[in-house]
OpenMM code with the backbone's topology and positions (N, CA, C; nanometers):
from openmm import Vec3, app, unit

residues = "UNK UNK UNK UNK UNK UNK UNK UNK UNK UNK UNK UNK UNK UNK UNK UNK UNK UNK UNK UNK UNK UNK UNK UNK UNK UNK UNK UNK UNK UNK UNK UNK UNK UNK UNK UNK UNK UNK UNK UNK UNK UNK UNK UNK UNK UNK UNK UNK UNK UNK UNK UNK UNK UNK UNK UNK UNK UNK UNK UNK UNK UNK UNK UNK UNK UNK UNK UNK UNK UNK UNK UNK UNK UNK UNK UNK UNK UNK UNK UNK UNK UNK UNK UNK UNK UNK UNK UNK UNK UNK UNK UNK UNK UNK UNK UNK UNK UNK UNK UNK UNK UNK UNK UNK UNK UNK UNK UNK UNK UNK UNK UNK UNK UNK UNK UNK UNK UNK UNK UNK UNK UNK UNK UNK UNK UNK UNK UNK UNK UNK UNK UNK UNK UNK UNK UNK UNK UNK UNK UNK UNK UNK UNK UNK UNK UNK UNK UNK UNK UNK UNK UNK UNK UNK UNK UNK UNK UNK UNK UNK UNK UNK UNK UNK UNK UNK UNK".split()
positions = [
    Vec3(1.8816, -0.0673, 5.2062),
    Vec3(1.8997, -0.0602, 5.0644),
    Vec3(1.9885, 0.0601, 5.0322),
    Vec3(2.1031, 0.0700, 4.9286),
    Vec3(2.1821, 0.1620, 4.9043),
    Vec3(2.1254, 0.2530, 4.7906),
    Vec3(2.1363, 0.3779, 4.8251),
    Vec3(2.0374, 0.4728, 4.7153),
    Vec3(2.1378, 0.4741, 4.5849),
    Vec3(2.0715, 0.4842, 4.4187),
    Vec3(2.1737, 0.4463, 4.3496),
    Vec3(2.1747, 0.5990, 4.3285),
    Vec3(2.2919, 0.6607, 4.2630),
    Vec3(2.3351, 0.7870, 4.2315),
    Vec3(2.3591, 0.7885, 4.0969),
    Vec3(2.2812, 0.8661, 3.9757),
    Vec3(2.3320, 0.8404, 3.8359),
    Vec3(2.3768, 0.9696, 3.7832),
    Vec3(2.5086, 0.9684, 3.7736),
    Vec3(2.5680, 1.1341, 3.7419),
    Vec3(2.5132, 1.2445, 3.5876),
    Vec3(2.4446, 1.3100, 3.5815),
    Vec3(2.3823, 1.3404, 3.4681),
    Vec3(2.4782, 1.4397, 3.3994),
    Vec3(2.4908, 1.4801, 3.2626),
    Vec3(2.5729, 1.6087, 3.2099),
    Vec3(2.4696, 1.7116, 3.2350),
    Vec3(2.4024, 1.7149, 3.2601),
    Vec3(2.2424, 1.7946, 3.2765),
    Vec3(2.1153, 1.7475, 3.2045),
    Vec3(2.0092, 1.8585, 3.2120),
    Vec3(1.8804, 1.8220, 3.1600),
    Vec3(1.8967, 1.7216, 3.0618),
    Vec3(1.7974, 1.6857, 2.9865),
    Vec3(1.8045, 1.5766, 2.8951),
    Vec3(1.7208, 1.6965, 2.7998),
    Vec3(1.7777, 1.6995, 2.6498),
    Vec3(1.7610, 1.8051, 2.5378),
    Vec3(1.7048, 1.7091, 2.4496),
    Vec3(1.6208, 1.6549, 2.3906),
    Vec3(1.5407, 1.6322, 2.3079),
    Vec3(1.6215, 1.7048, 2.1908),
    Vec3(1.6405, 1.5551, 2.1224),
    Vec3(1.6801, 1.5691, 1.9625),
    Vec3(1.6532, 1.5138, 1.8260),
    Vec3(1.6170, 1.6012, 1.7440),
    Vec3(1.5250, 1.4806, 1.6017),
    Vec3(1.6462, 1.3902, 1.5218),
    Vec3(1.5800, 1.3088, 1.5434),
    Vec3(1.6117, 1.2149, 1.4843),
    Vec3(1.4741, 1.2097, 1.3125),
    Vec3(1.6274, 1.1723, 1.2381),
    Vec3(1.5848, 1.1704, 1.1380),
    Vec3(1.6252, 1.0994, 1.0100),
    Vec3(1.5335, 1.0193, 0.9099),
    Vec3(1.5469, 0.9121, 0.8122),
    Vec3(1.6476, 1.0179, 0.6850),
    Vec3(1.7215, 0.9823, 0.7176),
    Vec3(1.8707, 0.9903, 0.5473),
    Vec3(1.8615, 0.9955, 0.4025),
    Vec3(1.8303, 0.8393, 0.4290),
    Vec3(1.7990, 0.7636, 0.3097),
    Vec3(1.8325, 0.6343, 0.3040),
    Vec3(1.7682, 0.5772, 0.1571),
    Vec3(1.8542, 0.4031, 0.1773),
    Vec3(1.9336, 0.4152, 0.0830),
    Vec3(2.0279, 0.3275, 0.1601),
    Vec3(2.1519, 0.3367, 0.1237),
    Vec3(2.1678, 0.1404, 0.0570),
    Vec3(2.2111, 0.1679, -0.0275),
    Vec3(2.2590, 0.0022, -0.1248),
    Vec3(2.4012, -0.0234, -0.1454),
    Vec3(2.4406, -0.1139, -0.0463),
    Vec3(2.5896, -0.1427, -0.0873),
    Vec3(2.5616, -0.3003, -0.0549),
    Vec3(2.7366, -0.3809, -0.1044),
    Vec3(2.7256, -0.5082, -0.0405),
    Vec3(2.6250, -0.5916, -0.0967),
    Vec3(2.5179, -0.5671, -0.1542),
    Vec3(2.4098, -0.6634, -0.1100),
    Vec3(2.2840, -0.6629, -0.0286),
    Vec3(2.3525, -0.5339, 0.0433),
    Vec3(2.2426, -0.4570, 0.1328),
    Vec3(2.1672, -0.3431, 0.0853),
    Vec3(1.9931, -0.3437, 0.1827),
    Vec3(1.9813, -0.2373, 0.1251),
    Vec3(1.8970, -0.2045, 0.2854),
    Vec3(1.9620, -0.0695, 0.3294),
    Vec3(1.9968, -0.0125, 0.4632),
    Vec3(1.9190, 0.1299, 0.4472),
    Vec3(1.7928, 0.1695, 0.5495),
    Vec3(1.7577, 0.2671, 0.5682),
    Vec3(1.8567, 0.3635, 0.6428),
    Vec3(1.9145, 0.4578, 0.6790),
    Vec3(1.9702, 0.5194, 0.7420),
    Vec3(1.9131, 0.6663, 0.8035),
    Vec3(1.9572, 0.6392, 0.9417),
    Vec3(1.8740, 0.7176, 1.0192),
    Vec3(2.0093, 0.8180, 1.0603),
    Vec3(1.9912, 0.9703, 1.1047),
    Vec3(2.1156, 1.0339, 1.1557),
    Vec3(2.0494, 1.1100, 1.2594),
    Vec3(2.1183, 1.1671, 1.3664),
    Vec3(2.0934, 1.1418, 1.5218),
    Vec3(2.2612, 1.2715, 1.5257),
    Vec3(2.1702, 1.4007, 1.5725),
    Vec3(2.3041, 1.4948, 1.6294),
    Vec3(2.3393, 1.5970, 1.7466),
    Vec3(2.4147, 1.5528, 1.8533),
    Vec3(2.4010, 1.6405, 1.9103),
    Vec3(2.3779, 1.7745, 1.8810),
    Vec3(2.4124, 1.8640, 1.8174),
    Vec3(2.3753, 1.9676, 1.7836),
    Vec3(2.2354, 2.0186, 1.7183),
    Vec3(2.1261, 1.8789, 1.6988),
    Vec3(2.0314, 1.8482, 1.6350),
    Vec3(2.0086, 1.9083, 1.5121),
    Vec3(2.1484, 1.9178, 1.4079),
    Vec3(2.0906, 1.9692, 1.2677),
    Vec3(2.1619, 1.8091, 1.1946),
    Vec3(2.1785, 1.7138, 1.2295),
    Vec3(2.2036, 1.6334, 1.1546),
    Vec3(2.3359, 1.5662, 1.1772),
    Vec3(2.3692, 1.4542, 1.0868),
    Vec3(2.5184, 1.3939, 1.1529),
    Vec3(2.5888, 1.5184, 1.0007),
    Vec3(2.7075, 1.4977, 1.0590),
    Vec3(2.8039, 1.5450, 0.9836),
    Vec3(2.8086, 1.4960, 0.8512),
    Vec3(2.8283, 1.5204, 0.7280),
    Vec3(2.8231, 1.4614, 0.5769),
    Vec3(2.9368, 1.3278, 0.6145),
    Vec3(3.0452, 1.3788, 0.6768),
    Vec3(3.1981, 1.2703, 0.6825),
    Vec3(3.1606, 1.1840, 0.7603),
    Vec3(3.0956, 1.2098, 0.8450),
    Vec3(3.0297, 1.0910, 0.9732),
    Vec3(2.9308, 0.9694, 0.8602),
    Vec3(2.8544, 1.0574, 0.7887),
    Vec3(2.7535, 0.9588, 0.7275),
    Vec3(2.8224, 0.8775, 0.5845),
    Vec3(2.9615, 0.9601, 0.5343),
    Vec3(3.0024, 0.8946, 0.4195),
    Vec3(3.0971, 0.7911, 0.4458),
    Vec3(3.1651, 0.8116, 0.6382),
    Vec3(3.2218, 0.7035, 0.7027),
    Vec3(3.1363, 0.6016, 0.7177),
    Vec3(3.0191, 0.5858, 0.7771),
    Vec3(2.9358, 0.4496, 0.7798),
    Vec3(2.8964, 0.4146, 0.6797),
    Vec3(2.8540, 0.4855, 0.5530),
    Vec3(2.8547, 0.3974, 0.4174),
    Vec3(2.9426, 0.3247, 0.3814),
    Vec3(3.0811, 0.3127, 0.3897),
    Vec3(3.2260, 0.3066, 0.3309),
    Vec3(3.2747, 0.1790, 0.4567),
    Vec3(3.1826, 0.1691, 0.5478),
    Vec3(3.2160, 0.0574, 0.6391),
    Vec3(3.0790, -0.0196, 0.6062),
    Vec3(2.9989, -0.0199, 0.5656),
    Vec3(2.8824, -0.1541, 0.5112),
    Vec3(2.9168, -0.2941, 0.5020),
    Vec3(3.0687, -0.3363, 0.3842),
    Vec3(3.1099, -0.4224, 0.3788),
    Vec3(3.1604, -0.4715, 0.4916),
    Vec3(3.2480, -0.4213, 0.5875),
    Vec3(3.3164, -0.4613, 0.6992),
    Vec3(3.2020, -0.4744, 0.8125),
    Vec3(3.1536, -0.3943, 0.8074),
    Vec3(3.0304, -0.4184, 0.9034),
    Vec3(2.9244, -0.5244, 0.9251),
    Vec3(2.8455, -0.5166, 0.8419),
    Vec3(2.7562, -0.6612, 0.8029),
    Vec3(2.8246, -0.7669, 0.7248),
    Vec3(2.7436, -0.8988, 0.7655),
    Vec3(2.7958, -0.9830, 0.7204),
    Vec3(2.7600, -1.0087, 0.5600),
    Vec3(2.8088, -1.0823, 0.4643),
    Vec3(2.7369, -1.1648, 0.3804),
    Vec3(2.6158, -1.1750, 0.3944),
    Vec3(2.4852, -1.0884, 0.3039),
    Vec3(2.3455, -1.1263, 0.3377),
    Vec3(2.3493, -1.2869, 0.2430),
    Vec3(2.2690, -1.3328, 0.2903),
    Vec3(2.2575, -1.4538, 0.1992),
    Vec3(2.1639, -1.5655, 0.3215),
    Vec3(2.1127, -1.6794, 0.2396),
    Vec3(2.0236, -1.7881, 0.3611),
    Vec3(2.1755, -1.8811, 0.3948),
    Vec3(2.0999, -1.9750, 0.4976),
    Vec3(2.1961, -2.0098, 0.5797),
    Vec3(2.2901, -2.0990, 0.5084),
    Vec3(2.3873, -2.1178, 0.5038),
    Vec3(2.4750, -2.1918, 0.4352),
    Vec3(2.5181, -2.3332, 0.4308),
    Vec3(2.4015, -2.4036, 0.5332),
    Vec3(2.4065, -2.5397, 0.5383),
    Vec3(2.5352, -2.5891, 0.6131),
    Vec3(2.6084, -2.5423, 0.6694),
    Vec3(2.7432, -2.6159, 0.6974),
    Vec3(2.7158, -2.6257, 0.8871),
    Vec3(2.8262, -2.6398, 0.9705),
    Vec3(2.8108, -2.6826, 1.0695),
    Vec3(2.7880, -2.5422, 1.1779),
    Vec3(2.7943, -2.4404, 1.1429),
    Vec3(2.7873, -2.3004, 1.2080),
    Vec3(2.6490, -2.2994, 1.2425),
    Vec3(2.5849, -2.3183, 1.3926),
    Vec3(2.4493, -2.2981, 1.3831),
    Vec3(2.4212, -2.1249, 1.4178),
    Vec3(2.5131, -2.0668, 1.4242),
    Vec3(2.4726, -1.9049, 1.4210),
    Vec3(2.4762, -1.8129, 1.3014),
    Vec3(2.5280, -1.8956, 1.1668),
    Vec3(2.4811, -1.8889, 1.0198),
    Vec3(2.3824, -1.9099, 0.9824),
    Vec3(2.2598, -1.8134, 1.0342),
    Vec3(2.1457, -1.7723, 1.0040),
    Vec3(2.1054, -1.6909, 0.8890),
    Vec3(2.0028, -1.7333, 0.8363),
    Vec3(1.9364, -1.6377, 0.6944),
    Vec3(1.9745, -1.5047, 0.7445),
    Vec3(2.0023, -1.4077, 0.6511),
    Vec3(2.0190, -1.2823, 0.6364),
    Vec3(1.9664, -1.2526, 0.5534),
    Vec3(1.8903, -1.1534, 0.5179),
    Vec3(1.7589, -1.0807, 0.4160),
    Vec3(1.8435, -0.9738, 0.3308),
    Vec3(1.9403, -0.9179, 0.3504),
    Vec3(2.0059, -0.8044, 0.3147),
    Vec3(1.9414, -0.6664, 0.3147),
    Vec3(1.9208, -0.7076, 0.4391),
    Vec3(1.7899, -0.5630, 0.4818),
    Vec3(1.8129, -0.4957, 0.6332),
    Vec3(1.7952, -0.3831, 0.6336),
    Vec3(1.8177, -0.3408, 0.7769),
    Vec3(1.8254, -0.2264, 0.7817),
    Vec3(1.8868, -0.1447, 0.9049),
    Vec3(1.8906, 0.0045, 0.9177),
    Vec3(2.0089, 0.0296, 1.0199),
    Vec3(2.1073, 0.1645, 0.9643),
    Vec3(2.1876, 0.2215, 1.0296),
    Vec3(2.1184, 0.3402, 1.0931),
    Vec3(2.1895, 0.3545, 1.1907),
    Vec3(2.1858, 0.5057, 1.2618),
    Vec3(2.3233, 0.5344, 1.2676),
    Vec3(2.3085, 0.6699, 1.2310),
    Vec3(2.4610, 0.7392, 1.2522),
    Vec3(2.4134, 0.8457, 1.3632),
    Vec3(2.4963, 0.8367, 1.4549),
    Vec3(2.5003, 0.9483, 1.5723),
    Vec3(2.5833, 1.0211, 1.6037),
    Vec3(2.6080, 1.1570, 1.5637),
    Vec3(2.7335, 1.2439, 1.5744),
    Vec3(2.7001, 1.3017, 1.7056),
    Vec3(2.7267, 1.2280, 1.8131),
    Vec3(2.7563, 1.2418, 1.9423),
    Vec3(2.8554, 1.3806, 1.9943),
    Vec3(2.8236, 1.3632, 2.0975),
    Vec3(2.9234, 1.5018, 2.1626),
    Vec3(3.0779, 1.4290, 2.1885),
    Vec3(3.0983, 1.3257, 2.2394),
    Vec3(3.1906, 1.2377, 2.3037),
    Vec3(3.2217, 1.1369, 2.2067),
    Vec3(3.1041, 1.0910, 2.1300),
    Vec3(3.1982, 0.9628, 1.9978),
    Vec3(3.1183, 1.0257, 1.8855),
    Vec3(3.1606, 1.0077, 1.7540),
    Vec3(3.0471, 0.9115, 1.6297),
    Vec3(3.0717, 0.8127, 1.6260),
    Vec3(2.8751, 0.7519, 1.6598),
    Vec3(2.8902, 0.6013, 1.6915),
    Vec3(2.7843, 0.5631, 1.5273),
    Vec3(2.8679, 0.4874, 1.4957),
    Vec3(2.7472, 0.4188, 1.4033),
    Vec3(2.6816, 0.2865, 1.4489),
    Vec3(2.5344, 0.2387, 1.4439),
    Vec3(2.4817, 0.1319, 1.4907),
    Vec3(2.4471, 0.0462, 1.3516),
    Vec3(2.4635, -0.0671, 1.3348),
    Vec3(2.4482, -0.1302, 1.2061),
    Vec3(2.3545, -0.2440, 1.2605),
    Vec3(2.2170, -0.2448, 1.1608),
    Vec3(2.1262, -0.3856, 1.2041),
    Vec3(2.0797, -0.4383, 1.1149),
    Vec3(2.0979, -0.5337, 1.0971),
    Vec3(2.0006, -0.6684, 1.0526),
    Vec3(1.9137, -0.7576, 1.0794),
    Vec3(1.8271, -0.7889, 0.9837),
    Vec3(1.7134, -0.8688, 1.0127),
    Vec3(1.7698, -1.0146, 0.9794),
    Vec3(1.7501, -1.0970, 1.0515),
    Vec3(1.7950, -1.2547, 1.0173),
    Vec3(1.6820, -1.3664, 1.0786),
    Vec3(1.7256, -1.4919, 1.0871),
    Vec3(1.6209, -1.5722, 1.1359),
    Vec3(1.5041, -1.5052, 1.1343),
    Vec3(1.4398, -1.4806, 1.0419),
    Vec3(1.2759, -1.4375, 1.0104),
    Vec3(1.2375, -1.3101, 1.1489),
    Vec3(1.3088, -1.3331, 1.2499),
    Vec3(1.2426, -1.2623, 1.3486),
    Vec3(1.3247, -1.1901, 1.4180),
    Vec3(1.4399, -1.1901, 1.4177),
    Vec3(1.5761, -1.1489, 1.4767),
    Vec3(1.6613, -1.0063, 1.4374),
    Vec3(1.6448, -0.9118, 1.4825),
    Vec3(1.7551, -0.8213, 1.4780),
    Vec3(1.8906, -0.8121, 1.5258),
    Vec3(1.9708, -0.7952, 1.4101),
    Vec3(2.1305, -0.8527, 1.4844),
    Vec3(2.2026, -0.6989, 1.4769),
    Vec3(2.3226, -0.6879, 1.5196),
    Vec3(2.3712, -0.5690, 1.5592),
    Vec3(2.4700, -0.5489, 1.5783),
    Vec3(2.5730, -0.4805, 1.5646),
    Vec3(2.7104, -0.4072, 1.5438),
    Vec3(2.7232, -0.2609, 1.5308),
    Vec3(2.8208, -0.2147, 1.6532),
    Vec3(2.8237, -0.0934, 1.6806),
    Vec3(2.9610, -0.0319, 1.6864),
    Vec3(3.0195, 0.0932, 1.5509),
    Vec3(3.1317, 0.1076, 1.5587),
    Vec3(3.1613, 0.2390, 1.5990),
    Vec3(3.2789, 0.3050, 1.6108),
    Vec3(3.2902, 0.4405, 1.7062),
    Vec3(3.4048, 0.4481, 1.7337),
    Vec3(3.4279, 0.6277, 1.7264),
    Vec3(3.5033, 0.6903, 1.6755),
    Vec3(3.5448, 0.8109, 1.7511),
    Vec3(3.6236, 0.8958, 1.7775),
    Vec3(3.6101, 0.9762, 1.8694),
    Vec3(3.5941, 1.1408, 1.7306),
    Vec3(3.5209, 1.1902, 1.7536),
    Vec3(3.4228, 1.2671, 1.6886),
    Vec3(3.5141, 1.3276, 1.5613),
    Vec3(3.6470, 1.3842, 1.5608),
    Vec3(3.7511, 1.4056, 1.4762),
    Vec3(3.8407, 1.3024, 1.4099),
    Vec3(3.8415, 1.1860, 1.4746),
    Vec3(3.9215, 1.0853, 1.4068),
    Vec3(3.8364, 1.0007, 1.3583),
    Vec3(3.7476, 1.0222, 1.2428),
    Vec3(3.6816, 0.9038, 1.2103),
    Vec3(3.7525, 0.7707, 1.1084),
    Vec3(3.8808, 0.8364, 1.0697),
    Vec3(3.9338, 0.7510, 0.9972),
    Vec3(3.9882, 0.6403, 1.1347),
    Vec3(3.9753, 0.6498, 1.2139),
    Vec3(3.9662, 0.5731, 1.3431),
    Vec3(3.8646, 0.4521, 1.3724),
    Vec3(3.7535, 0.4691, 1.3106),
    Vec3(3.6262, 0.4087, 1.3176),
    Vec3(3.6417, 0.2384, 1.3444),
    Vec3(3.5514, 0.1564, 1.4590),
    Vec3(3.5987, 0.0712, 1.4693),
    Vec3(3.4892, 0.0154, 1.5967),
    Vec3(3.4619, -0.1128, 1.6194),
    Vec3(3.4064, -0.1566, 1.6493),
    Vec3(3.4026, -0.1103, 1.7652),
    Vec3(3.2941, -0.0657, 1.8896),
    Vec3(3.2987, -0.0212, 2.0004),
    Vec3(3.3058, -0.0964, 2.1100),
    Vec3(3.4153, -0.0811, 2.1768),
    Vec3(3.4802, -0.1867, 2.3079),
    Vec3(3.3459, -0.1864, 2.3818),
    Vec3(3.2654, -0.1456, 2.4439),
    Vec3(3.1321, -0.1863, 2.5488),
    Vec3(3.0356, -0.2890, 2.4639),
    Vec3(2.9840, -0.3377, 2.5817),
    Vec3(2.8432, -0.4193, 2.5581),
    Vec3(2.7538, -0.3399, 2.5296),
    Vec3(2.6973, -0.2030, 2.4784),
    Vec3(2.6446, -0.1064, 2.4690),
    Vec3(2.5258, -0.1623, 2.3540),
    Vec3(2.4196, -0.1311, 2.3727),
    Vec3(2.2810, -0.1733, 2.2819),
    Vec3(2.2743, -0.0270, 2.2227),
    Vec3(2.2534, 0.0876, 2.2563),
    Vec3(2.1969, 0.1397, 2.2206),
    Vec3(2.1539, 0.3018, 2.2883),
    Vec3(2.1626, 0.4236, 2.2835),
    Vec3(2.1185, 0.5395, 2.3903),
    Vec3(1.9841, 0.5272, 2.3814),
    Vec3(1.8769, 0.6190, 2.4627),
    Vec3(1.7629, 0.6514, 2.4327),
    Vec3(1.7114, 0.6942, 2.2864),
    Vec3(1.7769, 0.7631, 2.2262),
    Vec3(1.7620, 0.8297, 2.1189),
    Vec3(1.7683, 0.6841, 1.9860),
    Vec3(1.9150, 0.6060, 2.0119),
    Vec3(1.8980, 0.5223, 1.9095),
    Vec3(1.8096, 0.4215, 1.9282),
    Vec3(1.7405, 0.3796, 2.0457),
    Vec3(1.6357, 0.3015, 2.0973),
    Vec3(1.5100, 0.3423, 2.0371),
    Vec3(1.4741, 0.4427, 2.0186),
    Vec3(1.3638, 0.4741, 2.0086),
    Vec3(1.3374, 0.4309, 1.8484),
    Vec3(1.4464, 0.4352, 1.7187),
    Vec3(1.4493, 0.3986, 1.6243),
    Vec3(1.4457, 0.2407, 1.6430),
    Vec3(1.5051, 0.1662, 1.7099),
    Vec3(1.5230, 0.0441, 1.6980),
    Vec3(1.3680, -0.0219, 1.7180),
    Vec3(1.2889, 0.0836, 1.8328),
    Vec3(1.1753, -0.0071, 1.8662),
    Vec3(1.0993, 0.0363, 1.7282),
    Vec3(1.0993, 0.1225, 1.6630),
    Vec3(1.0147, 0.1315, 1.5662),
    Vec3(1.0404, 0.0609, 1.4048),
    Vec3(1.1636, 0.0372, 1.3889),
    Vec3(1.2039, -0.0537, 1.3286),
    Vec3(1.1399, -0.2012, 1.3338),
    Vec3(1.1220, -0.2692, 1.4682),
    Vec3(1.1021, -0.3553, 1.5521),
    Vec3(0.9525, -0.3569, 1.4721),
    Vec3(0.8824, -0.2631, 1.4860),
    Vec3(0.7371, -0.2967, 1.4720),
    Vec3(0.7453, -0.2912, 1.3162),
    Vec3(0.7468, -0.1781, 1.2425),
    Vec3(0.7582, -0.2079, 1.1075),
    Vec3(0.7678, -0.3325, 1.0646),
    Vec3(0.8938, -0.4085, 1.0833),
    Vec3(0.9347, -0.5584, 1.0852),
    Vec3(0.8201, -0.6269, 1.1392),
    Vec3(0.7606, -0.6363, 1.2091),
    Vec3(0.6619, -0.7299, 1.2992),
    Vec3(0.4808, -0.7053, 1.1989),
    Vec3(0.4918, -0.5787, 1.1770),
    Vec3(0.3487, -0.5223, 1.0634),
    Vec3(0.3468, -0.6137, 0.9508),
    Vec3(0.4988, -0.5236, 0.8454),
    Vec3(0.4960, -0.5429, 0.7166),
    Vec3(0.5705, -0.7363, 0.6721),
    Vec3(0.6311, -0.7537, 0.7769),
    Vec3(0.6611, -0.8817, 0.6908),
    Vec3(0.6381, -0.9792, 0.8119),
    Vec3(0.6628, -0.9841, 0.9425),
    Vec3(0.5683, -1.1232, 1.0037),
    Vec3(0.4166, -1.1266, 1.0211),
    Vec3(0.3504, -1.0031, 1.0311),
    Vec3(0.1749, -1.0132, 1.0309),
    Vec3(0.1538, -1.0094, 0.8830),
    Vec3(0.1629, -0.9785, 0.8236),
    Vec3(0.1254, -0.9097, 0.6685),
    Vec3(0.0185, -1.0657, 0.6027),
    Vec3(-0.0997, -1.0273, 0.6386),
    Vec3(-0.1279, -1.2055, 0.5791),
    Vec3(-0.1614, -1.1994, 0.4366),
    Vec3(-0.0653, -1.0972, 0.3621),
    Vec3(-0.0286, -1.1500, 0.1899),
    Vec3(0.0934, -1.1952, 0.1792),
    Vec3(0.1876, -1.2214, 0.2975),
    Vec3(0.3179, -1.2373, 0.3026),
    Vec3(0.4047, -1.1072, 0.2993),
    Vec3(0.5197, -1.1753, 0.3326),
    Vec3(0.6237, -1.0806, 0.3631),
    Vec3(0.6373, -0.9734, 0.2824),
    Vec3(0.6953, -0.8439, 0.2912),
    Vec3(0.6399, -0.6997, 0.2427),
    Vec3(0.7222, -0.6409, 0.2580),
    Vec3(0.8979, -0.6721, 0.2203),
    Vec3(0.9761, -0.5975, 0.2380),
    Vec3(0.9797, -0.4319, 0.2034),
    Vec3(0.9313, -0.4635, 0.0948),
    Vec3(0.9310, -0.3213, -0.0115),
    Vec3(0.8446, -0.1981, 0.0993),
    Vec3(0.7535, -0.2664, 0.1561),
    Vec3(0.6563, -0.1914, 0.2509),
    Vec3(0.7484, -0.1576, 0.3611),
    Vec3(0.8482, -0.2579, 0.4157),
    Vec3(0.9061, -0.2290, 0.5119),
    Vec3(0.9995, -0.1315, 0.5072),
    Vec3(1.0786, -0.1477, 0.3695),
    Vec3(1.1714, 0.0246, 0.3578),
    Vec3(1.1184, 0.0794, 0.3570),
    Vec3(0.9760, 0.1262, 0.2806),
    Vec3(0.9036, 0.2268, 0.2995),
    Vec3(0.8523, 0.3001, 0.4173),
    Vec3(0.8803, 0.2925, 0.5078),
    Vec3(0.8615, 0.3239, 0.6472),
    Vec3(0.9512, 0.3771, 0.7122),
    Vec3(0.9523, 0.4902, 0.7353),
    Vec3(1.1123, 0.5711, 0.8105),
    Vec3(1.0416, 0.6388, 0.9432),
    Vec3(1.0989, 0.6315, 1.0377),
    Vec3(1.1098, 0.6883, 1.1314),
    Vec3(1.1216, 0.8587, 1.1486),
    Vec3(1.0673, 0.9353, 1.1836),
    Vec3(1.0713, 1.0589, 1.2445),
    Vec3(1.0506, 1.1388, 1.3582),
    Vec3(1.1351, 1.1956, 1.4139),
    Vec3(1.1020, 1.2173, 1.5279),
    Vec3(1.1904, 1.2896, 1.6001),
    Vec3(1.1416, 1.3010, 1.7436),
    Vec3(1.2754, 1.3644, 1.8705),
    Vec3(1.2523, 1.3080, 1.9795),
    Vec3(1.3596, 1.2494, 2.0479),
    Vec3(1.4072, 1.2134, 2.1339),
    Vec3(1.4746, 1.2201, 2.2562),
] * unit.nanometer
topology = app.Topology()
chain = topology.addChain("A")
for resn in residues:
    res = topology.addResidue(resn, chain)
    for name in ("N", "CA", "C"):
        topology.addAtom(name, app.Element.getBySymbol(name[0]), res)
């Protein structure tokens, strides 16, 4: 068996991650989470760049449109960004809730000074540790407040729920 080798920048530094605010554009209405290397926060320009990409980013919230597209799935106009002012990019992660159970996803990025650069990120990339850890808690919120909830769905409950933490 070949031993695998994974090149590290060093230790791993634990960083808070932390809820923004919600943000309403589009049609959407988007918790936003910010994530910084330097751990005091994303940059103001980093976070007023991923507002200002909402429209381009997500699709049309709206239910499915009846036509022949079977990946024109309900969209709730609900979800959560993370902005991550990275050492190497600002990456913004954009998600939505669709098909009742489904988180969908788009990830754009920037190299940390050119954000007027900003733009969909060439890798198959899901996600770092840090933005994972929001996603799984997102994940459950979603799974609490609006698929268990046996008064029905509970969006309002579900923004209400922000993430805090370090990573």
């Amino acid at each position: 068996m070949t031993e695998t080798t994974i090149t590290r920048t060093g230790a791993h530094r634990p960083r808070p991650i932390g809820f923004l605010k919600l943000h309403e554009s589009a049609g959407w209405r988007l918790k936003f989470y910010g994530i910084a290397a330097d751990g005091e926060g994303p940059r103001p320009e980093v976070v007023r760049t991923a507002e200002l990409l909402v429209p381009t980013a997500l699709p049309s919230p709206g239910a499915h449109s009846g036509g022949d597209d079977p990946y024109d799935i309900d969209r709730y106009g609900v979800g959560f960004v993370i902005v991550h002012d990275a050492v190497d990019y600002a990456f913004v992660l954009y998600h939505w809730w669709a098909g009742e159970n489904e988180v969908h996803q788009r990830i754009f990025s920037a190299l940390p000074n050119r954000l007027g650069a900003m733009r969909p990120h060439p890798t198959p990339a899901i996600g770092s540790v840090r933005e994972l850890a929001v996603t799984d808690f997102e994940r459950r919120a979603w799974l609490e407040n609006v698929l268990k909830n046996a008064d029905g769905a509970d969006v309002e409950a579900y923004l209400a729920e922000h993430f805090e933490g370090e990573v």
